[in-house]
C-alpha positions, 0 to 999 in steps of 0.5 A: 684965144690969140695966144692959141693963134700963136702958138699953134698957127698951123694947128687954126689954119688946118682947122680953118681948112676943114671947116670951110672943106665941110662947109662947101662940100656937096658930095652927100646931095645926091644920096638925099635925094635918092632917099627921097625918091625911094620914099615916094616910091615906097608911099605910092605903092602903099597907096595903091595897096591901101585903096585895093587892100580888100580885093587883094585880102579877098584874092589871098584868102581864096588862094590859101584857101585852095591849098588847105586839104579838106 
């Protein structure tokens, strides 16, 4: 391993660069956290359709029932 030291210094310091670069960049929080909001978002309203699926099925089932010519 220290025989790759010397003869590549350059080589180990750039890659000592990129991976305290990855280590302390924070860019991809944001993008989290917008993806968690939108999942709750999301499972809120599924909620709400779960507790009033059989008004809303009843409520489409008379609607599509208008539109069949008998």
């Amino acid at each position: 391993m220290s025989n790759i030291i010397e003869r590549f210094p350059m080589l180990c310091l750039n890659a000592q660069l990129k991976l305290q670069s990855f280590l302390d960049d924070e860019s991809g929080d944001t993008n989290f956290i917008s993806i968690i909001v939108v999942l709750g978002i999301a499972l809120m309203v599924a909620g709400v359709f779960m507790g009033y699926k059989d008004q809303v099925i009843k409520q489409a089932d008379t609607i599509i029932k208008s539109f069949v010519i008998k």
